[in-house]
FIZAKOL-310607 format. One line per 2 residues: their letters; for each residue x, y, z of C-alpha. Coordinates in nm, 4 decimals. Example, Ala and Ser with C-alpha at 12.3 -4.5 7.8 and 13.67 -1.06 7.14 Angstrom:
<nubas>
AS> 1.2300/-0.4500/0.7800; 1.3670/-0.1060/0.7140 .
</nubas>
This chain:
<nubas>
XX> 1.3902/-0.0830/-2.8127; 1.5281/-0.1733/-2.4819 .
XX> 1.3483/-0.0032/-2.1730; 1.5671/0.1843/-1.8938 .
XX> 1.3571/-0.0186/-1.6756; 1.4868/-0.3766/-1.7883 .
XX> 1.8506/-0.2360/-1.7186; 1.7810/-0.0302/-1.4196 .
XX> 1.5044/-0.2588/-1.2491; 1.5744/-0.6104/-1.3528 .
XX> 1.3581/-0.7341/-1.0823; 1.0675/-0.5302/-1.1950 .
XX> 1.0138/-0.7887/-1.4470; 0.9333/-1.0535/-1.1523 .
XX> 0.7052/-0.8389/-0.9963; 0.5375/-0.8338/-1.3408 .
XX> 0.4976/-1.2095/-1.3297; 0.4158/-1.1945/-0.9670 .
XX> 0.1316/-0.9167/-1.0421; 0.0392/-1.1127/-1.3537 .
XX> -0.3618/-1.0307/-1.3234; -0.4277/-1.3401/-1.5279 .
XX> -0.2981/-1.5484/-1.2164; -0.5016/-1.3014/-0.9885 .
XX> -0.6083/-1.4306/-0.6283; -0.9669/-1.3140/-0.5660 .
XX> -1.0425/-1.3794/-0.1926; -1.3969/-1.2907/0.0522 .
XX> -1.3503/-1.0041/0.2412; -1.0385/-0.8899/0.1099 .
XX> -1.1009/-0.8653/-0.2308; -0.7853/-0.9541/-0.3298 .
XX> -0.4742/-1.0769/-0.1746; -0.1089/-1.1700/-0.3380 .
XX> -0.0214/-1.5340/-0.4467; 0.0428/-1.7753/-0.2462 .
XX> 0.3770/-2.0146/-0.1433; 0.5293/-1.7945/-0.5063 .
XX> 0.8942/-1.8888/-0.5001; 1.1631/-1.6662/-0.7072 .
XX> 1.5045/-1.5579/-0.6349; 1.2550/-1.1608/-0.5990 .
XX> 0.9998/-1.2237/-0.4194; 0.8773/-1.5158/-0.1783 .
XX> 0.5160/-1.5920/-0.0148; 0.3975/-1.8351/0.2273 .
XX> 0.0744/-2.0090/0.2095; -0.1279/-1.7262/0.2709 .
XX> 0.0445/-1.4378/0.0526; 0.2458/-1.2773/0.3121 .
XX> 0.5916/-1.1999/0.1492; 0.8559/-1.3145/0.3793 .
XX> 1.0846/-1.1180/0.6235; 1.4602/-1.1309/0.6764 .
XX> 1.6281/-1.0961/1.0050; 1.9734/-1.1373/1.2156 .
XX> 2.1543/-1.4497/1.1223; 1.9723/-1.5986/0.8622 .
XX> 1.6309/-1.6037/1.0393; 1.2895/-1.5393/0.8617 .
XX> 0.9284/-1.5171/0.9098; 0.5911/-1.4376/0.7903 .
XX> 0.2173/-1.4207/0.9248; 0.1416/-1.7434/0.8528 .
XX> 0.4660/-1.9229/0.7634; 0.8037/-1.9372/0.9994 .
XX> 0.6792/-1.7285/1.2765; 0.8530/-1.7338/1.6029 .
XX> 0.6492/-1.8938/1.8587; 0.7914/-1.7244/2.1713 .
XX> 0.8207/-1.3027/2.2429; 0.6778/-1.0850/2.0787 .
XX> 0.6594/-0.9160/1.7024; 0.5733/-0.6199/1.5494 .
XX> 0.3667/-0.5701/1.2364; 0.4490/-0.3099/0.9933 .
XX> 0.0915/-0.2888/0.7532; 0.0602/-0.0873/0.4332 .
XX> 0.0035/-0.1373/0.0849; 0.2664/-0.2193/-0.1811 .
XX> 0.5517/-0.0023/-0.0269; 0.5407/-0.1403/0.2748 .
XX> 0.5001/-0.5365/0.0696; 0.8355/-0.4351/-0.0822 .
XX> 0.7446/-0.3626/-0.4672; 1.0742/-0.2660/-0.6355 .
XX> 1.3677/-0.4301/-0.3627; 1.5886/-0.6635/-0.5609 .
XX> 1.5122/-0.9684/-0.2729; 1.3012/-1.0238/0.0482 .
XX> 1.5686/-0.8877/0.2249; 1.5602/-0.5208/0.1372 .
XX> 1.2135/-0.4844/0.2242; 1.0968/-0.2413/0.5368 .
XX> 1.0032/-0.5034/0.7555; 1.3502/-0.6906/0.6540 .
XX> 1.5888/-0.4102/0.6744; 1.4238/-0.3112/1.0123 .
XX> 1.4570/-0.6471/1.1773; 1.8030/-0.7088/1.0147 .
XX> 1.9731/-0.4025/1.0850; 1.7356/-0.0503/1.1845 .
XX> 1.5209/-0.2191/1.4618; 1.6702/-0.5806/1.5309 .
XX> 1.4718/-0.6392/1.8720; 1.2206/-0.7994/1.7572 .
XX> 1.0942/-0.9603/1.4826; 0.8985/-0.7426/1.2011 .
XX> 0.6314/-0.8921/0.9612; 0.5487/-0.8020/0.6816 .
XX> 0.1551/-0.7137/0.6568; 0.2018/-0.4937/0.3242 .
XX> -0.1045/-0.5598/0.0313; -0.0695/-0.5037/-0.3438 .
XX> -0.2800/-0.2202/-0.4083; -0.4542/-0.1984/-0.0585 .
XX> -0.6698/0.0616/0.0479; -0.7114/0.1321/0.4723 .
XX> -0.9918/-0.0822/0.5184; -0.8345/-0.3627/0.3367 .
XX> -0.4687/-0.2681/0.5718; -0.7186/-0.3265/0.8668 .
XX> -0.9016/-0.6554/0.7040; -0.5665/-0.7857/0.6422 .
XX> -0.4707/-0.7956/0.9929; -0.7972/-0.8520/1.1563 .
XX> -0.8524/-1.1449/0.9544; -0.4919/-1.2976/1.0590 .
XX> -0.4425/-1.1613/1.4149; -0.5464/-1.5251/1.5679 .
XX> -0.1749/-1.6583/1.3481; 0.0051/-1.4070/1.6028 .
XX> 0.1757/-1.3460/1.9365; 0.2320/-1.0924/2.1532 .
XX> 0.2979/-0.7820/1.8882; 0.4512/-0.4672/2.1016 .
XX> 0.4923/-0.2703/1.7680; 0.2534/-0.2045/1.4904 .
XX> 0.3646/0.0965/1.2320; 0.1017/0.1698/1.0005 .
XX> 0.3239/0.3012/0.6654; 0.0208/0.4711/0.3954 .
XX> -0.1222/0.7329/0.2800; -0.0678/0.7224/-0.1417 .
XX> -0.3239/0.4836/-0.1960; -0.6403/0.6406/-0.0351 .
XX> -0.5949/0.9412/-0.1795; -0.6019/0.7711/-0.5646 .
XX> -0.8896/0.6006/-0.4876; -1.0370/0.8682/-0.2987 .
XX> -1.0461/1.0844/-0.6515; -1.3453/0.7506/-0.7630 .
XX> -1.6490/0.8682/-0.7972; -1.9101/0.8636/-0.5029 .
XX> -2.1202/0.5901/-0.6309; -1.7590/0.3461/-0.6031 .
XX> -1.7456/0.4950/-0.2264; -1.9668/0.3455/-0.0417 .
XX> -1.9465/0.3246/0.3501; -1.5900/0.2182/0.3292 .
XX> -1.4207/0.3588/0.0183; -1.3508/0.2805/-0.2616 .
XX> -1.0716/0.0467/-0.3620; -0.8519/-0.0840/-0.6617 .
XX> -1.0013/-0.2461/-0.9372; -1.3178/-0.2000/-0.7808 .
XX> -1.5029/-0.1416/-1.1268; -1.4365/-0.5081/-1.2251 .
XX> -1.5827/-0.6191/-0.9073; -1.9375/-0.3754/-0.9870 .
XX> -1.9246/-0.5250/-1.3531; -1.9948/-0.8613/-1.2336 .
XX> -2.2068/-0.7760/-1.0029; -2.4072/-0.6074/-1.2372 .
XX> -2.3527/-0.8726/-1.4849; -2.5384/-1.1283/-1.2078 .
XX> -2.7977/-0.8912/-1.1719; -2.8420/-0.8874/-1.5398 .
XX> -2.9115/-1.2757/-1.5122; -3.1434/-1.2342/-1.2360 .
XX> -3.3349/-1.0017/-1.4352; -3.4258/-1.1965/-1.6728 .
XX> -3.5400/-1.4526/-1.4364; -3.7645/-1.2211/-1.3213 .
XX> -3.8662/-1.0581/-1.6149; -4.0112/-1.4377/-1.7137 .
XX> -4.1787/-1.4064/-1.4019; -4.3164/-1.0835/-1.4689 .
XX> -4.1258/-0.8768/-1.1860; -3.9936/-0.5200/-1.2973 .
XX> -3.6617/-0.4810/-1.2863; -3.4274/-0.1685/-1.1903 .
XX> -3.2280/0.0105/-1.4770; -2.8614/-0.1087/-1.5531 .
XX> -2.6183/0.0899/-1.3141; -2.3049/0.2544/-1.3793 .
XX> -2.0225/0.0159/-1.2786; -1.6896/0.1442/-1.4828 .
XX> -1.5365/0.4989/-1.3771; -1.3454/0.6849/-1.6400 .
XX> -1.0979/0.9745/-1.6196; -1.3744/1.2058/-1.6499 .
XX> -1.5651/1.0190/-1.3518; -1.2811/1.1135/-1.0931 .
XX> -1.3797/1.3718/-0.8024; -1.2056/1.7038/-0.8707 .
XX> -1.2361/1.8653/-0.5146; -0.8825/1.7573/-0.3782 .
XX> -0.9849/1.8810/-0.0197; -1.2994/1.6747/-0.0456 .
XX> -1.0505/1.3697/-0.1077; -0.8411/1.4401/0.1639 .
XX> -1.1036/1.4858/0.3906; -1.2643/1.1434/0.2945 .
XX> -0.9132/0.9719/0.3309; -0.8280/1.1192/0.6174 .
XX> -1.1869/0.9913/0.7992; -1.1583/0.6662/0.7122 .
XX> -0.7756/0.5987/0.7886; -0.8604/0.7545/1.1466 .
XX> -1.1725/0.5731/1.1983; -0.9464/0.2682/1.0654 .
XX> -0.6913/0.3425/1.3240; -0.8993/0.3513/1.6032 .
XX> -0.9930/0.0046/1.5187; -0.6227/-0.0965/1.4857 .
XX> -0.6050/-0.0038/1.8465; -0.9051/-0.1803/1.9195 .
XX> -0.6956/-0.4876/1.7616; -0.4092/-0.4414/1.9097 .
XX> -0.4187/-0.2851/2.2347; -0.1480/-0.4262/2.3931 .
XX> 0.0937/-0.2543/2.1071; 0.2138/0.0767/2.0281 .
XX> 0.0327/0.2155/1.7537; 0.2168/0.4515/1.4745 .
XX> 0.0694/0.6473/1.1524; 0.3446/0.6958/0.9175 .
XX> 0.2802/0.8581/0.5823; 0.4658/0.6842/0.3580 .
XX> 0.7265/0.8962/0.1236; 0.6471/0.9711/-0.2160 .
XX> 0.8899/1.1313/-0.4919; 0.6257/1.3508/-0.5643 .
XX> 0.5721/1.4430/-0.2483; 0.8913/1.5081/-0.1408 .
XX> 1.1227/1.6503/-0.3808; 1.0852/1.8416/-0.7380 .
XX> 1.4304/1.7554/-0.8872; 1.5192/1.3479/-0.9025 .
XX> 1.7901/1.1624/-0.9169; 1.8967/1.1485/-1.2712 .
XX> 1.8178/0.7332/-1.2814; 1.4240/0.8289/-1.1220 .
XX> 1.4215/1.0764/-1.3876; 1.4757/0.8532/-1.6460 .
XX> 1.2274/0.5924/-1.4820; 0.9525/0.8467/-1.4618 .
XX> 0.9636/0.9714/-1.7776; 1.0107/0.6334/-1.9255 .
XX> 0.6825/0.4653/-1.6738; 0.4857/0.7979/-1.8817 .
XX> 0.5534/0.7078/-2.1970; 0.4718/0.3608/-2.2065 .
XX> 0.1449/0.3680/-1.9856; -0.1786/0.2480/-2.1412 .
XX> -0.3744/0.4595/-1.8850; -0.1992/0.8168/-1.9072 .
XX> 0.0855/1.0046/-1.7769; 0.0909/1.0187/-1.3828 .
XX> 0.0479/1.4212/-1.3876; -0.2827/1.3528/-1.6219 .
XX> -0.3943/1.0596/-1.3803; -0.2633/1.1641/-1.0160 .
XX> -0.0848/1.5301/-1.0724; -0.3968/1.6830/-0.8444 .
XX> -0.3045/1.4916/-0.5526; 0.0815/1.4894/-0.6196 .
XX> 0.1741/1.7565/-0.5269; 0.3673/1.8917/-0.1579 .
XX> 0.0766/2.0981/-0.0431; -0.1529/1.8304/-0.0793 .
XX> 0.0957/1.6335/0.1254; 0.0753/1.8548/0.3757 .
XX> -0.2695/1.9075/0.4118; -0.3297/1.5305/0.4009 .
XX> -0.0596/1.5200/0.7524; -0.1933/1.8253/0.9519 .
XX> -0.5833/1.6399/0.8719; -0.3933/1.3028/0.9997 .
XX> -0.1667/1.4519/1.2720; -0.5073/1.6126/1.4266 .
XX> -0.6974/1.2883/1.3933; -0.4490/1.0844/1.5831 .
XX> -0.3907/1.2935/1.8393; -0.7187/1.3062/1.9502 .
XX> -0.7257/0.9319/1.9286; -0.3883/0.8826/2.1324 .
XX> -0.2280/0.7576/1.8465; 0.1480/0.8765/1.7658 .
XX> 0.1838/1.0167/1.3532; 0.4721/1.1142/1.1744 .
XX> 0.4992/1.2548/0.7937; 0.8589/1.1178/0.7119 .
XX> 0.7961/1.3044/0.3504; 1.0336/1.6410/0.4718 .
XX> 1.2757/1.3665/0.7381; 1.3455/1.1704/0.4567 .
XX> 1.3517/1.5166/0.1638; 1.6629/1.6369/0.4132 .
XX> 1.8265/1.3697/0.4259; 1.8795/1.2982/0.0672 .
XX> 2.0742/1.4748/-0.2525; 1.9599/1.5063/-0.6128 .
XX> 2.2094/1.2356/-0.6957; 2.0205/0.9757/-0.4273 .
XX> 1.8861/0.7116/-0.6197; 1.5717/0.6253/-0.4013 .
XX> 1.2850/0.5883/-0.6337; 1.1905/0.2585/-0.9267 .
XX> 0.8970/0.4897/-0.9775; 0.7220/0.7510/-0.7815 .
XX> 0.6126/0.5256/-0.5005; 0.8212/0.2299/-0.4152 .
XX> 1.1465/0.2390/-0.3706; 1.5217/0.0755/-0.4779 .
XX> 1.7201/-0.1106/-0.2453; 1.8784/0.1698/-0.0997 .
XX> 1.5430/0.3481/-0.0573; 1.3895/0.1033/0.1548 .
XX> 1.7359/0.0821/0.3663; 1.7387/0.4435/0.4158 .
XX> 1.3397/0.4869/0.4711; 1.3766/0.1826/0.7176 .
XX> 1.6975/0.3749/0.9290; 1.5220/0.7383/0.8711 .
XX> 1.2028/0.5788/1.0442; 1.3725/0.3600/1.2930 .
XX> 1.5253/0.6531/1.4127; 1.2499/0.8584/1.3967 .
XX> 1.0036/0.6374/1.5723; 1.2430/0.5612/1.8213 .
XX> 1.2768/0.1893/1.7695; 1.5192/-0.0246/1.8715 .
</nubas>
């Protein structure tokens, strides 16, 4: 049976091949970080995983491929939405549709991660800043992601939080700790019990406001480093818009999407894996935690969850699935928050 996503979201099916975990790209530090130099008429890399921006008259540019090496840049940093999961091309990207069209000053590069958390946003740049000139813009576009993996259990938490996949990473580490065992077991050392290293459904922290509490301390204590990084840049949180988070009636193509992303999914519906933290109050809570935390720190924050709500109709397609966005999502997300932001 042909899916409504094949006919709706052609491209989806690259950003299958491009996600392909088989082909994963396990790096120090970061975890994780997309492929490399990937070429498809979708998507496009350069040699470190940075997908590449489009701007006035043909022009592009990444991190560490075509970057201009005169005036400055800005840096828009987030996690798949902001990387540009669901646009049909490069160009309909945030960082593209800003530079082309919403924000053309300057240009914008693309710092979005596949499944990042804040620490890894922060990494990401921190790790590349050195590739860089003058930036006099950084937006910071999150929020989704360290609220799922704030719901991991404590013992996944750490100092830093938690992030995706990190169960595989505590199953191998467990799994060399096994071997060293029985090194020292020959020895005659005693060795510590096996730990826990998988999470289940069941594992998953049910007090929301503890979650947004814990994601809300470590994306300020991550922006204050940002500024650190950056000092010479204006710093802005946005949190990112979510269907869920924004609307309760969908366009009748999302509809169809959602229901259809449900049905298939190995793991679960999204209301039985993420309804808790899905819904507008939690939104809300999450911003007014946020909007405190930065303006204490100096920083400017804007929840662009009710701009964009008002500024779209039931019959708006803006949604491939309940966080990234179509082509004319990311153009209207990109004008909404150029305007917004007051960028130029």
């Amino acid at each position: 049976m042909a899916l409504h996503r094949d006919e709706l979201t052609p491209q989806s099916q690259e950003y299958g091949r491009f996600d392909d975990r088989g082909e994963a790209r396990y790096l120090p530090y970061l975890m994780y970080f997309h492929r490399a130099d990937y070429l498809s008429d979708v998507i496009n890399t350069d040699r470190a995983g940075f997908r590449i921006s489009h701007g006035p008259d043909g022009a592009t540019a990444s991190a560490a491929g075509n970057i201009p090496t005169s005036g400055r840049v800005r840096i828009i940093s987030g996690s798949s939405t902001v990387m540009g999961i669901g646009a049909t091309s490069d160009a309909h990207t945030l960082a593209s549709r800003l530079w082309t069209e919403h924000a053309p000053s300057a240009p914008w590069l693309n710092f979005g991660g596949r499944c990042y958390n804040s620490t890894q946003e922060m990494l990401l740049f921190t790790l590349h800043r050195h590739l860089l000139p003058e930036i006099d813009e950084v937006v910071v576009f999150s929020g989704l992601n360290d609220l799922t993996v704030g719901r991991l259990p404590e013992w996944q938490q750490g100092d830093h939080g938690a992030f995706w996949f990190c169960g595989e990473y505590f199953e191998k580490m467990e799994e060399l700790r096994a071997e060293n065992r029985k090194a020292n077991k020959r020895m005659g050392f005693r060795s510590a019990p096996r730990r826990a290293t998988i999470s289940t459904h069941e594992d998953v922290r049910r007090d929301v406001s503890q979650v947004i509490d814990a994601a809300a301390e470590l994306t300020l204590r991550h922006l204050e480093t940002w500024r650190l990084l950056a000092p010479e840049a204006r710093l802005t949180y946005v949190l990112q818009p979510m269907a869920l988070w924004m609307r309760e009636q969908h366009s009748p193509e999302e509809q169809l999407l959602f229901d259809e992303i449900d049905r298939i999914s190995k793991l679960g519906t999204w209301e039985a894996l993420y309804g808790d933290i899905s819904t507008p109050a939690v939104a809300r809570a999450f911003a007014e935690k946020l909007s405190i935390g930065c303006e204490k720190l100096g920083i400017r924050f804007f929840d662009l969850n009710p701009v964009v709500a008002a500024a779209v109709t039931q019959q708006d397609w803006v949604y491939v699935d309940r966080a990234h966005y179509t082509d004319h999502g990311y153009d209207l997300v990109a004008r909404i928050m150029a305007e917004t932001l007051g960028l130029s």
